[in-house]
C-alpha positions in Angstrom: -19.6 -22.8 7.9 -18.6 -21.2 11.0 -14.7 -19.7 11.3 -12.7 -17.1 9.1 -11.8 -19.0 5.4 -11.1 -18.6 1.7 -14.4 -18.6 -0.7 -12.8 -19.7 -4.3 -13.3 -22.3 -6.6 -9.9 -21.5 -8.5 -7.2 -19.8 -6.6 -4.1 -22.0 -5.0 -2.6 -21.7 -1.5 0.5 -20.6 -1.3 2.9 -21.5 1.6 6.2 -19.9 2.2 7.9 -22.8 4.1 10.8 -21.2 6.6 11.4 -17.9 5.0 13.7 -15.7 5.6 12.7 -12.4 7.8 12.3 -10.1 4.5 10.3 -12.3 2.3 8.2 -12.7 5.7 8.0 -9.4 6.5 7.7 -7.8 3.1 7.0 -9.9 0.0 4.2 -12.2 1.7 2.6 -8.5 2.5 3.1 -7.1 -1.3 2.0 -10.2 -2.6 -1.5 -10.3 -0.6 -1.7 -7.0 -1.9 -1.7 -8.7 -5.8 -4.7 -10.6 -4.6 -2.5 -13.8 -4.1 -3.5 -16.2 -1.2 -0.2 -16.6 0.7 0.8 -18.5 4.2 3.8 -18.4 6.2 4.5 -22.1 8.0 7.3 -23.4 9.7 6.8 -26.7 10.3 7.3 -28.9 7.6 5.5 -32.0 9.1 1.7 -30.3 9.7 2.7 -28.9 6.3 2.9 -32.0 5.1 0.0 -33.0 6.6 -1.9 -30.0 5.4 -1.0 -30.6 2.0 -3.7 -33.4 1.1 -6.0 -31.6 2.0 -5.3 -28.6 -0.3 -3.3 -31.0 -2.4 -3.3 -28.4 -5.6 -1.1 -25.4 -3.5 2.1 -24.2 -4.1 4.9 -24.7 -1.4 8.0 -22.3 -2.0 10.5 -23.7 0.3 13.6 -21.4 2.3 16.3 -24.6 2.1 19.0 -22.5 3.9 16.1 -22.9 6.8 14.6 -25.4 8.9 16.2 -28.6 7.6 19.8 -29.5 6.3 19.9 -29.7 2.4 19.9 -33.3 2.2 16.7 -33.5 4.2 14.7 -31.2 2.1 15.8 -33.0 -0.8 13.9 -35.8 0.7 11.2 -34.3 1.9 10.8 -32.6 -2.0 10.9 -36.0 -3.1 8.4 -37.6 -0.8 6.2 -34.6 -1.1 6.0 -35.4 -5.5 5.9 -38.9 -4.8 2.8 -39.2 -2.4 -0.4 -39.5 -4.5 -2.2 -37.5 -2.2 -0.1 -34.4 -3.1 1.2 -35.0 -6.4 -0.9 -32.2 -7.5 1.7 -30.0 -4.8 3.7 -27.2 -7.1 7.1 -26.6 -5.5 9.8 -24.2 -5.6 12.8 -23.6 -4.6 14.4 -20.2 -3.0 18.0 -19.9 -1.9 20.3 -17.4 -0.1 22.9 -18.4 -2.1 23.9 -19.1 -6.0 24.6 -22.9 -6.3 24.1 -24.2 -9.4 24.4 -27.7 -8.2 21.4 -27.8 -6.1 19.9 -25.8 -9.3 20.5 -28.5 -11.4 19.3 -31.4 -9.0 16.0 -29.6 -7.9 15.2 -28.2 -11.5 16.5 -30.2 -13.7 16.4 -33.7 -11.5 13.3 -33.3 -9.7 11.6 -30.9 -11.8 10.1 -28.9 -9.3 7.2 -26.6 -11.3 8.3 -23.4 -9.2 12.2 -23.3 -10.2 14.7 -22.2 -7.9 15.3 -18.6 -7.0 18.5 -17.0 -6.0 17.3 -14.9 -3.0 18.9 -11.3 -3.2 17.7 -8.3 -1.1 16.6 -6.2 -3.8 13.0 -6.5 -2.5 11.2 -4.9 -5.9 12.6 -7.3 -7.9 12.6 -10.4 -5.8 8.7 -9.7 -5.7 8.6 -9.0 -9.3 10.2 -12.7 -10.1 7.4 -14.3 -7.7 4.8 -12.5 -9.0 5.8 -14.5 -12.5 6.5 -17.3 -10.5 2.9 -17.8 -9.6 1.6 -16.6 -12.5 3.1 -19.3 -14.3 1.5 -21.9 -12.1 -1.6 -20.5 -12.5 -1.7 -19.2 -8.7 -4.9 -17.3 -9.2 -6.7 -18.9 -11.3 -9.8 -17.3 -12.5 -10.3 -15.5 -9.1 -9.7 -11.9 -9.6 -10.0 -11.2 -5.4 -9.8 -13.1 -2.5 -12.5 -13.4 -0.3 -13.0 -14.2 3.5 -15.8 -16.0 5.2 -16.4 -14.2 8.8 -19.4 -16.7 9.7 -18.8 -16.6 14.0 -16.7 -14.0 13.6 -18.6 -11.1 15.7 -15.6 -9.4 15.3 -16.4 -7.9 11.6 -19.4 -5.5 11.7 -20.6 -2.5 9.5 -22.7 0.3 10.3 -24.8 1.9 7.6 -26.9 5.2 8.1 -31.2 4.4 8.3 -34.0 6.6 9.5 -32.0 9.3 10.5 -29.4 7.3 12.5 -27.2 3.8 11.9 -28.2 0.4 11.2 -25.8 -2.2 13.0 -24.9 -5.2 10.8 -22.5 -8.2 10.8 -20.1 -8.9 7.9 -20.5 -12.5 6.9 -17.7 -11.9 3.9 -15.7 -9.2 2.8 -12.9 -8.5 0.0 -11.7 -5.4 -1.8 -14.6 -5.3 -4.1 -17.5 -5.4 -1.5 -18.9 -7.4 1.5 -22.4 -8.9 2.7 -24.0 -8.5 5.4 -27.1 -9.6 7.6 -28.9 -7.3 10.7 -30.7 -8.3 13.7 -34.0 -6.6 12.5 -34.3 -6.3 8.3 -33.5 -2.5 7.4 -35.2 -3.3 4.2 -33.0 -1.4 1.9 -33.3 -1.1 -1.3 -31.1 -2.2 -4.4 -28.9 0.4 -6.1 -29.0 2.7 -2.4 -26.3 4.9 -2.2 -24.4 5.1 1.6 -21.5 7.5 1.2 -20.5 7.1 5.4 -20.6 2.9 5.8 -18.6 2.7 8.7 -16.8 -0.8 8.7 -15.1 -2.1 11.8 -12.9 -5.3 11.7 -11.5 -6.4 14.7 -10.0 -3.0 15.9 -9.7 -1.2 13.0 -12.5 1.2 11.9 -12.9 1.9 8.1 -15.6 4.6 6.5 -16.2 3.4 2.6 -19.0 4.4 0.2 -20.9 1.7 -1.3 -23.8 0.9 -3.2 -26.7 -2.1 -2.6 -26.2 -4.4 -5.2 -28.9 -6.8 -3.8 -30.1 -9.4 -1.6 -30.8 -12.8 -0.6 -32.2 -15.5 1.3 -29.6 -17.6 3.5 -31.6 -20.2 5.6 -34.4 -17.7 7.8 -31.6 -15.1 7.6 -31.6 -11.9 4.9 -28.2 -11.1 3.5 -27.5 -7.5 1.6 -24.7 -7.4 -0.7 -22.5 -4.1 -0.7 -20.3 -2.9 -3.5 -18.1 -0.3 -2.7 -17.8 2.7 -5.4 -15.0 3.6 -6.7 -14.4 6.5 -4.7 -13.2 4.2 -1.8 -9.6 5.1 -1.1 -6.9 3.1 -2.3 -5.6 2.8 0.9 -9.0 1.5 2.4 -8.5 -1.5 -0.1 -4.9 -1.9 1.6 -5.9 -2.5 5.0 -8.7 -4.9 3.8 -6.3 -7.0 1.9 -4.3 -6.8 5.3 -6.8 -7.8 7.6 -8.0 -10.7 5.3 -4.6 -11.9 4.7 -4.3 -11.8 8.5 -6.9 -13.4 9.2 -6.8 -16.7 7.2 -3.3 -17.0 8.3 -4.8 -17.4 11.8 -7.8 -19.7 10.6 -5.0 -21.9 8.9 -2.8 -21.6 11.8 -5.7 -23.3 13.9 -6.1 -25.9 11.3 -2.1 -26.7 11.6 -2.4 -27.4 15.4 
């Protein structure tokens, strides 16, 4: 499966439709943090669009953005109505305190995701999303997410052998570990300690310690399985989630065109 994508039987998408600049430039980024899968999108028709394919996501929709009122009313509407994305959990955030529009989205419509009064105070504006999703079940049974860098050459790892390094590419990678295959088998062997595994993705270059939890047969090709201990820094973990979050934007940017 070539390209950069989410591995997860459970978790939802979530797509912040139009939001404002400080839920894009800081709750989307806390919220990947929390292991939730989030997008940023502002187009509502390849949204739309989008939707039956991943017809189980959540859609938290900016109404003071994009479209007038009346014409995300509509689009709410076709959006429950369409059997293709009935399964679609929506919500509702506002820059201002109408209880009118309240009323008709919650209470009318029904959307699953409520209707937020948007206020500045970021901490607890992410605190009310965070039960938001929770209440729709956003992760599901997935406790991390996961990216597929199949392609991707841009992901690698270098692991110390025989007295130097071993040079690998990362086929997937989240806060909890990543595999990896090699041009020439290293033949490790399970339960190896590495304390200086030098990851690069894209242009950032990470040193974790991890452990070999195994290996397996993928077509021809030998894939080793990494954990990392749990004397990675916290911080490491941070700039994963970053880089995985950024990176499936941009794979579901390319599937929006």
């Amino acid at each position: 499966m070539a390209g950069t994508e989410l591995i997860s039987s459970f978790g939802r998408k979530i797509f912040f439709l139009y939001p404002q600049a400080f839920i894009q430039n800081q709750i989307v980024a806390e919220l990947a943090q929390e292991e939730f899968e989030v997008y940023i999108i502002k187009d509502e028709v390849k949204l739309r669009n989008i939707l039956k394919k991943y017809a189980d996501s959540i859609v938290l929709i900016s109404i003071n953005e994009g479209l007038k009122e009346s014409a995300w009313e509509e689009w709410v509407r076709a959006v429950m109505s369409d059997p293709e994305t009935k399964g679609v959990s929506i919500g509702i955030l506002s820059s201002v305190s109408d209880d009118a529009l309240k009323e008709k989205y919650v209470d009318q419509l029904k959307v699953q995701c409520g209707f937020t009064h948007i206020k500045s105070d970021t901490q607890l504006l992410l605190k009310t999303m965070i039960m938001i999703l929770n209440g729709v079940n956003a992760k599901g049974r997935r406790k991390f997410i996961r990216a597929l860098m199949d392609g991707d050459n841009n992901a690698t790892v270098n692991i110390p052998h025989g007295g130097g390094y071993v040079n690998g590419i990362i086929k997937d990678i989240s806060v909890v570990g990543f595999s990896c295959t090699f041009e020439e088998d290293p033949d490790f062997t399970k339960n190896s300690l590495f304390s200086d595994i030098q990851i690069r993705l894209q242009s950032h270059l990470l040193k974790v310690e991890g452990i070999i939890f195994g290996s397996r047969m993928d077509s021809k090709e030998k894939v080793y399985v990494v954990i990392f201990t749990q004397r990675v820094d916290p911080s490491m973990k941070s700039r994963i989630r970053r880089y995985i979050q950024t990176t499936l934007q941009s794979r579901m940017d390319s599937e929006l065109r």
